[in-house]
N, C-alpha and C positions, 0 to 999 in steps of 0.2 A: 252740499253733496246729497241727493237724492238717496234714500232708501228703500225705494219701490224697485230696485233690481237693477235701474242705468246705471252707466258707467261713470257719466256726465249727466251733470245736470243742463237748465234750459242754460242758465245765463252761461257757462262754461261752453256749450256748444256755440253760443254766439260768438265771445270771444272768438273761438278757434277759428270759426267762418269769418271775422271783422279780419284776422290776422291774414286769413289766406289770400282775400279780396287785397291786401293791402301788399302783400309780397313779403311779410315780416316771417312768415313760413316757410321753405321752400315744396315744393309740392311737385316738384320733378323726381320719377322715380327710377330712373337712371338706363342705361340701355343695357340688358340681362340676355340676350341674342348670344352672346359670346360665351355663354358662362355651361360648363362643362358639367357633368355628374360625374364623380369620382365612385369608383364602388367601396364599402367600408367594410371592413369583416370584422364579425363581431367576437370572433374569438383572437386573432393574433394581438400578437402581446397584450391579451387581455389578462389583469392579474387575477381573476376568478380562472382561466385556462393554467394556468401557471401553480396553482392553489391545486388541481386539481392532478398533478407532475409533482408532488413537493417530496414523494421516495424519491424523483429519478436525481437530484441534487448530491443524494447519500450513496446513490448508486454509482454515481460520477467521481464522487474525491474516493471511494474504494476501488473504483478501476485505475484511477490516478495511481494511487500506490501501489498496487501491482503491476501496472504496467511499466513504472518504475524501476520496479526490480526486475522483471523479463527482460526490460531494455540491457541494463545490467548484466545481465548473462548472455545475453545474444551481442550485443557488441563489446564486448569491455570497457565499454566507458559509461562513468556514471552521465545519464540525462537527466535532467529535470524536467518535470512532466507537473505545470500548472492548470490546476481548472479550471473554467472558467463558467462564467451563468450560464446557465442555456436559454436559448431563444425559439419563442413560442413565432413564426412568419409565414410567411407565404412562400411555395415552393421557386417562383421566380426570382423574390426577392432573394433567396438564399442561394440560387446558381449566380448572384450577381456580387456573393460576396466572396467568389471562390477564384484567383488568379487564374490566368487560360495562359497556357497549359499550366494542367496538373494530373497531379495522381487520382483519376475518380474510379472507383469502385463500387461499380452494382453490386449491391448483397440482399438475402432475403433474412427473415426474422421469426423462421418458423419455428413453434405454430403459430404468431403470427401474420396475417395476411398483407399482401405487398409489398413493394420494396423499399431499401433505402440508399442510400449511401455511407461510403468511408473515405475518407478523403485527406490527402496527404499533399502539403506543397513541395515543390523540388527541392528546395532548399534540406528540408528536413531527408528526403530520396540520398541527396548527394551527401551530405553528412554521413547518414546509413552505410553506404556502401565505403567512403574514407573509412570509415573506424573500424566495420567489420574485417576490412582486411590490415589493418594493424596502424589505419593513419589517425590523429588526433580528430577528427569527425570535421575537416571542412572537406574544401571543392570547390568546383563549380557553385553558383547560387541563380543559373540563370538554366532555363529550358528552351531549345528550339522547338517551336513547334514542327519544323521540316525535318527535324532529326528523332524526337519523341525519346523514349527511353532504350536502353541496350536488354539486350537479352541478361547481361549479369544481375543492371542494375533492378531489372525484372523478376528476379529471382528474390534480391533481398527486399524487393516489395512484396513478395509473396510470403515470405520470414515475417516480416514486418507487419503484415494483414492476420497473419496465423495468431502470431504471439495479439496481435488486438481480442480477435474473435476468442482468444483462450479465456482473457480476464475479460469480457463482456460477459462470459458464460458465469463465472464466476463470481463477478459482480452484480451480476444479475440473482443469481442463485436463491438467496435468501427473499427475495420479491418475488419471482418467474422465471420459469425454466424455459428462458430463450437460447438459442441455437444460431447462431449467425453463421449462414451459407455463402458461398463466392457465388456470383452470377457471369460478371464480364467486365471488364474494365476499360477509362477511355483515357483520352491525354487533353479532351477539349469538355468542359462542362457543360456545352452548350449542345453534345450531345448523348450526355445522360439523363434521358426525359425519359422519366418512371412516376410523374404524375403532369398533372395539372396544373397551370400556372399559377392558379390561385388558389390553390388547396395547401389545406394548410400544414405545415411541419415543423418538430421540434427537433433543433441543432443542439448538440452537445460539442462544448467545445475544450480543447487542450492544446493551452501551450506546450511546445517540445523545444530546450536549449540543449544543444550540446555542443560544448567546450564554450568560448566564450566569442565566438563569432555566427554561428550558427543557431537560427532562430526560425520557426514555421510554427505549422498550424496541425492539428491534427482534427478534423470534424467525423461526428456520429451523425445521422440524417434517419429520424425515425416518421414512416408516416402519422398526421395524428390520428386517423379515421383505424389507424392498425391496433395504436394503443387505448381506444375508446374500450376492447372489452374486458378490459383489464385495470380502468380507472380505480377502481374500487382499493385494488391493492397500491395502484399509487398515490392515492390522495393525499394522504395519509406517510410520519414518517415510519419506521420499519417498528413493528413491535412485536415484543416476546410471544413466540411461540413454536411450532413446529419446527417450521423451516429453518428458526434462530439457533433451535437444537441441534438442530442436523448440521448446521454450520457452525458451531459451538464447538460439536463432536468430531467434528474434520479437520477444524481450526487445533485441538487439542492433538490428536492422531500426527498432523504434521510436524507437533513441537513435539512429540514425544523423537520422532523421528528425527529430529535435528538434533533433539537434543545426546539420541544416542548414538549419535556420531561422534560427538565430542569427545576429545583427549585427556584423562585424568590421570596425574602423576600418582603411582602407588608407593609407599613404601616399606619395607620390612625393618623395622626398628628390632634391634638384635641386644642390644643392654644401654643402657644409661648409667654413666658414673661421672663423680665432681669432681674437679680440681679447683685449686686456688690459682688465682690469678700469676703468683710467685712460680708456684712447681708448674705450671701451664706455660710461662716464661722461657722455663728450663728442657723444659720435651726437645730430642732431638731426632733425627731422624737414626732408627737403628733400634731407639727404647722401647720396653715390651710393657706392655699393658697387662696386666691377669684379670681376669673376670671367669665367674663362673658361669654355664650358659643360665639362664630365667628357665622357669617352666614354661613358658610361652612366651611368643613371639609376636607382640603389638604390629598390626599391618594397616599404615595410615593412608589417607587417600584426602589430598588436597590440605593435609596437616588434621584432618579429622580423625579417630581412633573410629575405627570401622571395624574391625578384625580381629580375632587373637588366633594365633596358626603356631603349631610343631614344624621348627626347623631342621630337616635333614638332606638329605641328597636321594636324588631317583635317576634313573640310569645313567648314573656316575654325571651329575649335575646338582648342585647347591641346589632346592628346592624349600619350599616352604606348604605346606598341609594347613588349609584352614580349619580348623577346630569350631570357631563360636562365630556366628555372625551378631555384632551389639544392634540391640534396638535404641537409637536417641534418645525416643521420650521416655524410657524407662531407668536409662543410665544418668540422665538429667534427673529422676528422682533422687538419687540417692545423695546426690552431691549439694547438702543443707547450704556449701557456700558457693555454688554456681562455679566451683572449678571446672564440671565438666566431667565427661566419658573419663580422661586419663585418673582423676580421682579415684573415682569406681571400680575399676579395676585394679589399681594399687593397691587398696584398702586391702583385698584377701593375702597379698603376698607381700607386704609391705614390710615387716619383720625382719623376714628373709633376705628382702634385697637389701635391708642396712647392713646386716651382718655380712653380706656376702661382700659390696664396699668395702666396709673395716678388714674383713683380711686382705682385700685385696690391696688396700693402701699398706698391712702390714707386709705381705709380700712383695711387694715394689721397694717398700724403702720413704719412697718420695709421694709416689701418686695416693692422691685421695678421693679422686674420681675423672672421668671424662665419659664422651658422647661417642658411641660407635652403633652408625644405621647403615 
């Protein structure tokens, strides 16, 4: 081999020439007349574009779960709502992945520029409208195109687009404060043309089941040239800061709110006394109990000592007067064996309440204590 910069040397090109003179080569370079240029884009499903989308993944399984649960409240029946990858294609390619007819949806995605799609197949339409009105979510599974949809089932697509556009906003939130607008809607895919054939877009995609025969699709359609000025926040997955606060603090506010909605059993514990198994045996209905009242009236709440309150009557009504409200971490000091609040509180009148027992087991006869709340 030659080091002067050829590729081949002398005897090496001879070869090659002896071989081609002799037919051991073939030397025919085939007829290329027919052969086509395919255009290539250099960003669809490229994984450097995809890299550069890796919030909108996080943005996706959070809209998942709420939309979940709106579905949930808007039809009464639970759906399952799976996510799926999203796909980085070409806008032709992606009206070719959409069944004709369906539910298409021009929306816009201000502030950012141009538009997209939302997109619903029928199958998932006609479940919608089953369940809303109290059927188990099938139907029909088939759309005529000469018949298109009804003014009803019009309506719960427009339910069904609101509740999207609410948790887009909100899933969105913490990345970009996008606003998803209605524009116009079609029943043929082929003629919601809001770009270019070969321009490129990213699909977000969501399985929708509901009950166990009923299965669609549900797609997001964002332009890419729309979310290019905004890459920066999506590159990247979501990190602590402002926005994470501001959704921290909203995320909190709601639970605060649920949570005081909730129903909590109170109770007024009015004396405590024991009996033996034997004289407890013997209680019949008619028998009197004696007790003296307490100074105070322990007010529990979910079996926790919360309270101490003055039991009396106000406008001619049993009532009880909260007196003391306990602080936990404070009443957990006192108690060296982790009894607990009830400890704490016994310990000052503790005395008292045995003495008050003993007469009153003296007074009965029999009893030597029981429980009255």
């Amino acid at each position: 081999m030659s080091t002067s910069g050829q590729v081949l040397s002398r005897e090496e090109v001879s070869a090659l020439v002896e071989a081609m003179q002799s037919g051991d080569v073939d030397t025919s370079a085939g007829d290329t007349s027919s052969s086509e240029v395919q255009p290539y884009s250099l960003i669809a499903n490229d994984t450097t574009s995809r890299g550069q989308l890796a919030a909108l993944e996080m943005i996706n399984d959070r809209f998942s779960r709420q939309f979940r649960g709106s579905l949930l409240t808007l039809l009464r029946q639970a759906v399952k709502v799976t996510v799926m990858p999203f796909d980085v294609m070409t806008f032709s390619a992606y009206l070719k992945t959409l069944p004709s007819p369906c539910n298409v949806n021009i929306v816009r995605f201000p502030p950012l520029r141009g538009y997209g799609l939302v997109t619903l197949e029928p199958s998932i339409v006609y479940g919608a409208v089953d369940s809303f009105f109290g059927g188990r979510g099938g139907g029909s599974l088939e759309l005529s195109p000469l018949r298109g949809f009804t003014p009803t089932e019009e309506r719960i697509i427009q339910l069904l687009l609101e509740s999207v556009f609410d948790n887009l906003r909100e899933a969105w939130a913490p990345v970009y404060a996008l606003n998803p607008e209605f524009v116009s809607r079609e029943i043929n895919p082929a003629f919601a043309q809001v770009g270019e054939d070969r321009e490129t877009v990213v699909v977000s995609r969501f399985e929708l089941e509901l009950g166990s025969d009923v299965r669609g699709q549900l797609t997001v359609m964002y332009p890419f040239s729309a979310l290019k000025p905004i890459r920066l926040l999506l590159r990247g997955r979501l990190q602590a800061g402002e926005r994470d606060e501001k959704l921290a603090a909203r995320w909190s506010d709601q639970l605060r709110d649920a949570v005081s909605d909730a129903e909590l059993e109170m109770v007024a514990q009015l004396v405590t006394l024991r009996v033996s198994a034997l004289d407890l045996a013997s209680i019949r209905a008619g028998d009197t109990l004696w007790f003296k009242p307490p100074p105070s009236v322990k007010v529990l709440v979910q079996s926790s000592h919360v309270f101490d309150a003055e039991y009396g009557t106000a406008d001619g009504n049993a009532a009880i007067r909260i007196e003391r409200v306990l602080d936990p971490p404070e009443e957990n000091k006192n108690g060296s064996d982790s009894a607990g609040a009830e400890h704490a509180d016994e310990s000052e009148a503790g005395n008292n309440a045995a003495a008050r027992r003993k007469r009153a087991a003296t007074q009965t006869g029999k009893i030597v204590g029981a429980t009255a709340a």
